[in-house]
C-alpha positions in Angstrom: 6.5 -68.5 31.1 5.0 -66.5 34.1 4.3 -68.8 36.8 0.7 -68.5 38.3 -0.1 -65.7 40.7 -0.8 -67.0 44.4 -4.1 -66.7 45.9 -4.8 -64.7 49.0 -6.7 -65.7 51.6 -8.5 -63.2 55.0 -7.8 -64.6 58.2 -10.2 -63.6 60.7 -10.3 -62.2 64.6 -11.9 -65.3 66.1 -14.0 -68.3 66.1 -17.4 -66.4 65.7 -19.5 -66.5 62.7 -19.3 -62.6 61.8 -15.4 -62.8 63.3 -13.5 -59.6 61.8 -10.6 -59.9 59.3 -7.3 -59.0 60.7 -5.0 -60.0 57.8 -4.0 -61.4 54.5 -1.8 -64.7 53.2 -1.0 -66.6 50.7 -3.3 -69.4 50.4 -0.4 -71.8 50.8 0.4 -70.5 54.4 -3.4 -70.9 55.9 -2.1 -74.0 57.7 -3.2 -73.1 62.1 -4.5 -69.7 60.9 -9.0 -69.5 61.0 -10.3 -68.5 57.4 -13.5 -69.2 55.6 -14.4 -72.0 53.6 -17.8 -72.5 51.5 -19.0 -76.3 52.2 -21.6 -77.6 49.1 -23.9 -80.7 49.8 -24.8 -81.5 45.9 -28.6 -83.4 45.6 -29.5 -84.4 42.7 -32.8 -85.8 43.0 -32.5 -88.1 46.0 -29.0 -88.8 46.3 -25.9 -87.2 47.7 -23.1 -86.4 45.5 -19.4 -87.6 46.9 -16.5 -86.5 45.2 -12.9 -88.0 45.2 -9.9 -85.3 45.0 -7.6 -85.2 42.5 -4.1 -85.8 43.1 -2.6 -82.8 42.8 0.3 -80.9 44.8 -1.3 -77.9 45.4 -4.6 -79.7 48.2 -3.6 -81.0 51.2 -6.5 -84.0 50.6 -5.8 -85.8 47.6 -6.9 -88.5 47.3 -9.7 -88.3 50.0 -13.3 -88.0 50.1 -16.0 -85.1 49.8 -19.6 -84.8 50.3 -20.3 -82.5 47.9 -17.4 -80.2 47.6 -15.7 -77.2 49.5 -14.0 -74.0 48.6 -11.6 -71.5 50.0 -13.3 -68.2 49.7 -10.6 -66.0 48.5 -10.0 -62.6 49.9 -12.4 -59.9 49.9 -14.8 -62.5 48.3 -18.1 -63.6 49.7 -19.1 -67.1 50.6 -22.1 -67.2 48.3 -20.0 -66.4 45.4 -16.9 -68.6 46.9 -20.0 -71.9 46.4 -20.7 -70.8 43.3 -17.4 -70.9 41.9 -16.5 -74.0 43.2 -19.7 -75.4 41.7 -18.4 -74.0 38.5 -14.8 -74.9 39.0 -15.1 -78.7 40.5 -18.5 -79.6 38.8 -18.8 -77.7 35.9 -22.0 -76.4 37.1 -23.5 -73.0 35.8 -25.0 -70.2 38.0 -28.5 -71.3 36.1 -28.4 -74.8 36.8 -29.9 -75.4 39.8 -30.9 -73.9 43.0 -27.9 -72.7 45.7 -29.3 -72.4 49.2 -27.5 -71.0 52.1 -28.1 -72.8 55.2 -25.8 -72.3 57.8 -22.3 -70.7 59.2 -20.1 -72.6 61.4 -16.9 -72.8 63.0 -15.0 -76.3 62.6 -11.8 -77.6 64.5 -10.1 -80.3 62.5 -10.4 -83.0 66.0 -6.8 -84.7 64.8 -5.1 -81.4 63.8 -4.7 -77.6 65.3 -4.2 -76.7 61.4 -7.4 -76.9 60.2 -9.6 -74.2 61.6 -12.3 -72.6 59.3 -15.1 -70.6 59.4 -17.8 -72.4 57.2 -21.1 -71.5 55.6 -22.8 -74.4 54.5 -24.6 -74.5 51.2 -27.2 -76.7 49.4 -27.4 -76.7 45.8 -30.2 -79.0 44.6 -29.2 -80.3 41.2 -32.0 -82.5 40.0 -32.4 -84.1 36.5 -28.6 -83.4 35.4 -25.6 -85.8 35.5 -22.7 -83.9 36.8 -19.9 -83.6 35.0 -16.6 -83.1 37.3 -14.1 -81.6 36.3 -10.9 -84.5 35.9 -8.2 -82.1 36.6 -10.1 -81.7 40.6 -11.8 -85.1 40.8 -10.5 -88.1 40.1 -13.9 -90.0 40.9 -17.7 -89.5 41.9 -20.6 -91.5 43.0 -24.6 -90.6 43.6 -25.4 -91.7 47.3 -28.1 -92.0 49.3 -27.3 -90.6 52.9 -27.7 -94.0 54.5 -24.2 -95.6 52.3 -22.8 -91.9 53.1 -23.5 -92.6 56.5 -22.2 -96.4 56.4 -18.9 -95.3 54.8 -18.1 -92.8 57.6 -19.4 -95.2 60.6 -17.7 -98.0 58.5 -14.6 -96.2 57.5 -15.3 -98.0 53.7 -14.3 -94.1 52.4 -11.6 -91.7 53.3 -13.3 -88.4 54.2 -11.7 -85.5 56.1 -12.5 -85.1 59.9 -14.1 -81.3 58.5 -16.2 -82.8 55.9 -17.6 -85.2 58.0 -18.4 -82.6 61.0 -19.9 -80.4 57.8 -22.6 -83.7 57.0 -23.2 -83.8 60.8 -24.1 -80.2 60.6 -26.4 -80.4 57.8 -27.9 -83.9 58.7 -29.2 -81.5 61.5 -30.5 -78.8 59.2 -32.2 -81.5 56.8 -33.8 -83.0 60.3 -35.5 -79.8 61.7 -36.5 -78.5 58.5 -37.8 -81.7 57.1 -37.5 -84.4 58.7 -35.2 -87.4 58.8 -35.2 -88.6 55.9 -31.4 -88.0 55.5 -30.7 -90.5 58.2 -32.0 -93.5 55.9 
């Protein structure tokens, strides 16, 4: 049996948004090294989706927290497609269900760690009407949230969530406030 081919990742120039790409690794070896991730806050109808990783060898956070979900855009991809397939691949959710919304790019610093740097575009992808339906062999768990018990569990520490995920609900509890309002600090 073949074993499975490894996925390569760009590494880019610097921390800006539209930083250049100035090599190629294996997806294993991004550890210190600044490459793009796609971040997806999942709404369906007024609550937050929050996923719980699958123990698995290949991600470095089993067993911890999401909002939403986040994939490693792969090289030469784009970080609209990057969302989608993660939608697809962690959720199970198809290109027509639902509404993918790009709302920001930003660069995150893991605060505990010099490993994790990434280039992020945030993504909303409203969801309404539909159970999800994640996929086991990603997430071991899920709930439907409002941002207020999102909130609570960080502030709390009653959930696990990575130092990057929680900068990435920072970042679009922003977003949500100047384009609407505050209703996602409930």
């Amino acid at each position: 049996m073949t074993p499975p081919l490894e996925e390569y990742v760009d590494i880019v120039a610097n921390d800006g948004i539209g930083a250049e790409v100035i090599g190629t690794v294996p997806r294993s070896q991004t550890n210190g090294k600044l490459h793009w991730t796609s971040h997806v806050i999942v709404k369906v109808g007024g609550l937050f989706l929050v996923t719980l990783r699958a123990q698995c060898n290949d991600k470095k956070y089993s067993g911890q927290w999401e909002i939403g979900i986040t994939e490693t855009v792969m090289s030469g991809e784009f970080r609209y497609a990057a969302a989608r397939r993660g939608l697809e691949e962690e959720l199970l959710i198809h290109r027509e269900q639902g509404q993918l919304r790009f709302l920001f790019n930003n660069f995150f610093r893991d605060p505990t760690t010099e490993r994790n740097k990434k280039n992020a575009a945030g993504f909303l992808h409203i969801h309404d009407g539909i159970t999800p339906r994640p996929n086991p062999e990603e997430i071991a768990d899920w709930k439907l949230l409002q941002a207020g018990e999102i909130n609570r569990g960080i502030d709390e520490r009653i959930m696990t969530f990575t130092a990057l995920n929680v900068s990435m609900w920072e970042m679009f509890k922003d977003y949500v406030k100047q384009e609407s309002g505050p209703y996602v600090r409930q």
